[in-house]
N, C-alpha and C positions, 0 to 999 in steps of 0.2 A: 311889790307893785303898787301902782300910784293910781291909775287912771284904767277907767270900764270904759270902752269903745264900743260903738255899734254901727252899722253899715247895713242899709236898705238897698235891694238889688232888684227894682222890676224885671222880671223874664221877659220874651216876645211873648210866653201866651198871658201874662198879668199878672201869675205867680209875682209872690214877694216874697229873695230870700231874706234870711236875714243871718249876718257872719257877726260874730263879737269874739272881742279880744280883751287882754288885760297889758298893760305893756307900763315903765315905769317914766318914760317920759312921750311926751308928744312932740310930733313932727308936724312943720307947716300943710305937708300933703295930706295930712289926719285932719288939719282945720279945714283942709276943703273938701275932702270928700266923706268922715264917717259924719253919720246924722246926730247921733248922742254921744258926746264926751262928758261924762262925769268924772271928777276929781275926789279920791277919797282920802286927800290929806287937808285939802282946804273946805270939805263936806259942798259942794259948789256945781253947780248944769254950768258946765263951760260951753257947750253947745247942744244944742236939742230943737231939729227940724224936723217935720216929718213932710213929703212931696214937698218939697222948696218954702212950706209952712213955718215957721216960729211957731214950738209950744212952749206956753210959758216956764219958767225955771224956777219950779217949784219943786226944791230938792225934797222933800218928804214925798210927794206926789210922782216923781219922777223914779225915785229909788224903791217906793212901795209898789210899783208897777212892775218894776224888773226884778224887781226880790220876790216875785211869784215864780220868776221862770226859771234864775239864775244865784238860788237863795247860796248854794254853797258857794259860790263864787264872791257871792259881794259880802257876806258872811268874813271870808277869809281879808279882802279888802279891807275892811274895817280892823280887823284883826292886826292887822300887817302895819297900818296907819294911826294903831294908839288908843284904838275906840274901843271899845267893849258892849256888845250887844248881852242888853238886858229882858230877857222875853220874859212876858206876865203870867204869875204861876196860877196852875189851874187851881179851883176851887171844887170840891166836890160840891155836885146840888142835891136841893134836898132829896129827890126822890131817890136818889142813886145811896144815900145812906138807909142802911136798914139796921134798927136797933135790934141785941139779942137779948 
């Protein structure tokens, strides 16, 4: 798969749902209706509105947002697309070593 989708859904009572997909091409009816289309082969905000808004496309900013909600998903995206996520290794601190 190519491409993370998102789609915002005002309810009548102001609930906002919100549906996501992963799908490996896009469709014209995807440019007009989901609100975020990211690309995880060209690392890229192909679209990103939120209420009929432009936010800006700031792909570390945009990706570090939804990689709270949706880490195994995008996780695997990159995975699938040639990328290899590098997470920073912990360090023990000092108080947590205790000499014997």
């Amino acid at each position: 798969m190519r491409y993370l989708t998102l789609t915002y859904i005002t309810r009548p009572d102001g609930k906002i749902d919100e549906s996501m997909t992963v799908c490996r091409n896009i469709r014209p009816n995807d440019i007009q209706t989901c609100n975020v289309i990211l690309d995880f082969r060209k690392l890229q905000v192909v679209k990103c509105t939120m209420n009929g808004t432009n936010v800006p496309r700031d792909w570390d900013r945009v990706v570090g947002y939804y990689y709270k909600h949706y880490q195994s998903t995008i996780e695997r995206l990159f995975n699938e697309n040639g990328y290899e996520i590098v997470k920073p290794e912990l360090t023990p601190h000092a108080d947590t070593i205790s000499a014997h």
